[in-house]
C-alpha positions in Angstrom: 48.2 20.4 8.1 49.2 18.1 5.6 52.8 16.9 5.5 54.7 13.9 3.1 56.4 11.4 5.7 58.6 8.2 5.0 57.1 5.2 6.7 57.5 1.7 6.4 55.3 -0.4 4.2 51.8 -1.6 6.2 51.7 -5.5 6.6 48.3 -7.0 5.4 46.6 -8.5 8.3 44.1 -11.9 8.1 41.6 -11.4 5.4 43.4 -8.1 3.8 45.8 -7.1 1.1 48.3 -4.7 0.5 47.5 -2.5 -2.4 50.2 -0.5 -4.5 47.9 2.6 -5.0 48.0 4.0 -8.6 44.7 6.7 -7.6 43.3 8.0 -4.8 40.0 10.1 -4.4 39.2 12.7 -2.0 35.7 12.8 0.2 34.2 15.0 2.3 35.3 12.9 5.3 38.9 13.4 4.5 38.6 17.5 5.3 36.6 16.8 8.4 39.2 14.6 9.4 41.5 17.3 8.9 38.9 20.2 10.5 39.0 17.9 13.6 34.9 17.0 12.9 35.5 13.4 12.9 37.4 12.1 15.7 40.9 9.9 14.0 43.7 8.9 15.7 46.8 11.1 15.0 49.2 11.1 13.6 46.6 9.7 10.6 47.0 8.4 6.9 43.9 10.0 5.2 42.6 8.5 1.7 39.6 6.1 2.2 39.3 5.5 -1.9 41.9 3.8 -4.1 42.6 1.8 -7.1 45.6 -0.1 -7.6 47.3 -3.4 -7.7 47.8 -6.5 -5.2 51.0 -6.3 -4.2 50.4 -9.3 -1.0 47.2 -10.8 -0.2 46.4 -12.6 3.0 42.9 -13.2 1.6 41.0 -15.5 -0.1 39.9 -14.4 -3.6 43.0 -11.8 -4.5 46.6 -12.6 -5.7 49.4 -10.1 -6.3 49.2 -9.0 -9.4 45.0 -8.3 -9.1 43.5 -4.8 -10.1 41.6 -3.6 -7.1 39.6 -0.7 -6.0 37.6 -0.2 -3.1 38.1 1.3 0.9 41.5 1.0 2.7 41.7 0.5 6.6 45.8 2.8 6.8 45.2 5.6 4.3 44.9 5.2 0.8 47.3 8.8 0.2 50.1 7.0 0.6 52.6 4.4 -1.9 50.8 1.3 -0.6 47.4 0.8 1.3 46.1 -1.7 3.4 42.4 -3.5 2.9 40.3 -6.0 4.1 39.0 -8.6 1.4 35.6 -7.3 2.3 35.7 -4.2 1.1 37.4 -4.2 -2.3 36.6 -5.4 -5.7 38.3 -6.2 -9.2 38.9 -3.3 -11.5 36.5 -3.4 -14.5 39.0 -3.8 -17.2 36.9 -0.2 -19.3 37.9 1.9 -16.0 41.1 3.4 -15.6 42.5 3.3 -12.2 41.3 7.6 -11.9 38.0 6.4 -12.6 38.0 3.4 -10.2 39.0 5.3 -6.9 36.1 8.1 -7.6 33.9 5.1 -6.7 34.0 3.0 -4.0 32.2 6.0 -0.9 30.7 7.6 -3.7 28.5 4.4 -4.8 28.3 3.0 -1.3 26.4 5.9 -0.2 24.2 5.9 -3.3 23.2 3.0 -2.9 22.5 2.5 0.8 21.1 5.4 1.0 18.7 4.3 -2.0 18.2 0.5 -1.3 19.3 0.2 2.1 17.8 3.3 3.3 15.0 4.6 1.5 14.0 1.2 0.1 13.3 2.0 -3.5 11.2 0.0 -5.0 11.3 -0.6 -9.2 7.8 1.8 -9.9 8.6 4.6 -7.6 9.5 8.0 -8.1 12.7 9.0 -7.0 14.0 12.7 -6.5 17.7 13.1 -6.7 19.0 16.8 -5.3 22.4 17.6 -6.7 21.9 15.0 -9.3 25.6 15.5 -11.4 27.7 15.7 -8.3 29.3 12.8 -7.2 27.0 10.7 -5.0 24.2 12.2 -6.9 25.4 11.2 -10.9 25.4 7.4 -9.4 22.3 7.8 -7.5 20.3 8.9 -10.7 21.6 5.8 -12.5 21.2 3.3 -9.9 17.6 4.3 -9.3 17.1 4.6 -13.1 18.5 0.7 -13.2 16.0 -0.6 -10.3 13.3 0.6 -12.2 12.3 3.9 -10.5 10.9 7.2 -12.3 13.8 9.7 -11.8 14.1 13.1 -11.2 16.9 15.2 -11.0 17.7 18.5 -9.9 20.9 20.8 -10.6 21.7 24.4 -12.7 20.9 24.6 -16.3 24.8 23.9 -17.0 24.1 20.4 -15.8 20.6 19.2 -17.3 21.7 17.6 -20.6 24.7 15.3 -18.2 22.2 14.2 -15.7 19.2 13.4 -18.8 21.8 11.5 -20.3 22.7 9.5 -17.1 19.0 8.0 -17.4 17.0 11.2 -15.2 13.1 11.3 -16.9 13.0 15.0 -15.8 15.6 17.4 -14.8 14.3 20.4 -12.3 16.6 23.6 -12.8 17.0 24.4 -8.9 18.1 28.0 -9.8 15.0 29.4 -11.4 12.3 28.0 -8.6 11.5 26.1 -5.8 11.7 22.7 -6.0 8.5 21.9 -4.6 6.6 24.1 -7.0 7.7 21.8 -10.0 7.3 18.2 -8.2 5.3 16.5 -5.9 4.2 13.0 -4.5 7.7 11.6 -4.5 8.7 8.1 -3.1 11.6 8.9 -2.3 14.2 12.0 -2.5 17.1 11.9 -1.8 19.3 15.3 -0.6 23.3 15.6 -1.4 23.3 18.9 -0.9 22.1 19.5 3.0 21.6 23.1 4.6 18.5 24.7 3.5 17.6 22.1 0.8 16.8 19.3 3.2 13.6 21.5 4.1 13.2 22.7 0.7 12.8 18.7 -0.4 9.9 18.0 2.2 6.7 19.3 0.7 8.1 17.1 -2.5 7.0 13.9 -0.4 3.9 11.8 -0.6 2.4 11.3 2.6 4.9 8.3 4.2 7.3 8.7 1.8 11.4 9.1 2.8 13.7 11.9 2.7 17.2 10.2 2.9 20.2 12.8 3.3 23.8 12.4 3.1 24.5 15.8 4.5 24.5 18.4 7.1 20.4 19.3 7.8 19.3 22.8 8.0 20.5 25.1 11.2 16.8 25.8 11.9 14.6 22.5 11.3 11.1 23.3 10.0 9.0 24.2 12.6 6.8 21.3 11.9 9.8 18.5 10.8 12.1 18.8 13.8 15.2 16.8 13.4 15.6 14.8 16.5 18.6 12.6 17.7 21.9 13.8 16.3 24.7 12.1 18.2 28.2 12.7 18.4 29.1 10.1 16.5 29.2 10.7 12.3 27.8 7.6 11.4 24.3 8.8 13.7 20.8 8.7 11.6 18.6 11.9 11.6 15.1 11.1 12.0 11.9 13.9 12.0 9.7 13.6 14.4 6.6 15.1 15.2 6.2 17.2 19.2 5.5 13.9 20.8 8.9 12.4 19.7 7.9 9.8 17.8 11.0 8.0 16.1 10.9 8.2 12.5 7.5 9.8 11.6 6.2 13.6 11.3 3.2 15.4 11.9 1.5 16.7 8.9 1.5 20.7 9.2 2.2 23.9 7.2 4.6 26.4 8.0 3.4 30.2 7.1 6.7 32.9 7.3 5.7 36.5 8.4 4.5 37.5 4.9 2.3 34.7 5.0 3.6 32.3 2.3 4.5 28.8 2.7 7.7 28.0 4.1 7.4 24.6 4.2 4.5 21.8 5.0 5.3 17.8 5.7 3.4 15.3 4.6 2.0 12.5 7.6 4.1 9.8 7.9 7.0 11.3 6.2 10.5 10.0 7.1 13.9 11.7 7.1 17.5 9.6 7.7 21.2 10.5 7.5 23.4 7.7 6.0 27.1 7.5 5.9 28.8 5.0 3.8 29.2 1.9 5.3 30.5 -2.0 4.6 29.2 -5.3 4.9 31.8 -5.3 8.2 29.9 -2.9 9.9 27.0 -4.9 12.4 24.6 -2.1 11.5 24.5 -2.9 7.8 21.4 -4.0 6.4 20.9 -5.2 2.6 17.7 -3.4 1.4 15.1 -5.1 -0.5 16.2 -4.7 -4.4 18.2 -7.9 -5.1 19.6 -9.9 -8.2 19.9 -6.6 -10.4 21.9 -7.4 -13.8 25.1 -5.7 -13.8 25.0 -2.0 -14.7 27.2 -0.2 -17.1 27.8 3.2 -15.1 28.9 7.0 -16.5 31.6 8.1 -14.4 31.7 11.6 -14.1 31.5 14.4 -16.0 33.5 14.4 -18.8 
């Protein structure tokens, strides 16, 4: 349950800020928190997006008075929000504060799960499922900017948003599989989870990445079986073939009782769950594309 409460105003520690919040967003994190997925302390703050202004800084590079957006560490639905200097950034002056907050998870996870992750490279094709939603609309634009051939997929409603974010082709997810409208991808990269994780597969060259940012399939593919899910939401999926190779996946086709293809996986094919993370975190690792020129972004639908 979610309830208002009256609490004093957080105190920035070393290296953070207070922010007065002027927008919060909400992720999918926050309802898990309150589902009891994700393990929080309680009674918890939720909000992990925010824009707003410096209020007190204890932190090199931000005075009071600073337009800010980024990640909070006590809640961003509240008045004022505390953050480490490491995980926000100055408000472009063209974004309203609405705009701001729907960015900061949103366009970490893009792009580690693009750069960081999957290693794009400019040349590549990348395939973006669920490409106007809101990791997805980002995604397309970021892998349009390092120089990648983009694909997107989403219902008809959708195609002339995600064309006009950058996307060279738009798939139309309701009127056919996937799989029978693209293949030898680089990359793809699923937002969606559940059955289209599998569905994605026979997209793949051989050794290229499936990066996913949500919940896999209940039943793996008999052939791709997802191996190593911990506890913990940050985890990484990997495929792996029967001999439990880390990472990699045996080529094979899967034939359902009427004989058609369910599903087939290219050799050396490799599947990972990201989560959002910050430069704080020990695990995170810059990928490859470096000193892009700034990107002018759409932000959302509108």
């Amino acid at each position: 349950m979610l309830r208002i409460e009256y609490v004093e105003r957080p105190e920035p520690g070393e290296g953070e800020v207070v922010i007065r919040v002027q927008a919060a967003s909400i992720n999918p994190v926050d309802w898990k928190y309150r589902r009891g997925l994700v393990e929080r302390q309680l009674p918890p703050a939720l909000g992990e997006d925010v824009s707003g202004t410096v209020e007190v800084s204890r932190a090199d590079g931000f005075v009071p008075g600073d337009d800010v957006l980024g990640i909070t560490t006590s809640g961003g639905y509240a008045e004022y929000a505390t953050a480490s200097a490491t995980a926000i950034a100055l408000k472009p002056e063209g974004l309203s504060h609405a705009q701001a907050a729907s960015l900061p998870v949103s366009g970490m996870t893009a792009w580690q799960a693009l750069v960081d992750r999957g290693r794009l490279e400019p040349g590549q094709t990348a395939l973006i499922a669920g490409a106007a939603g809101g990791v997805g609309h980002l995604a397309v634009q970021f892998a349009k900017h390092a120089g990648a051939r983009v694909i997107g997929t989403g219902s008809s409603r959708n195609r002339e948003f995600v064309l006009r974010l950058g996307a060279d082709e738009f798939i139309d997810y309701t009127r056919g599989d996937v799989a029978d409208a693209v293949s030898g991808v680089d990359l793809a990269l699923d937002t969606v989870g559940g059955a289209t994780t599998a569905s994605l597969l026979p997209t793949l060259r051989e050794g290229g990445t499936l990066v996913t940012i949500a919940y896999p399939p209940e039943k793996p593919p008999q052939d791709c079986r997802l191996l190593g899910e911990a506890p913990d939401h940050e985890a990484k999926l990997r495929a792996a073939p029967a001999d439990r190779q880390p990472g990699r996946v045996r080529r094979g086709t899967r034939r359902d009782r009427g004989g058609a293809r369910a599903s087939r996986c290219p050799a050396g094919t490799r599947t990972e769950r990201v989560w959002a993370r910050t430069r704080k975190d020990r695990s995170y690792r810059p990928g490859s594309i470096q000193d892009l020129q700034p990107i002018t972004l759409i932000v959302g639908n509108e």
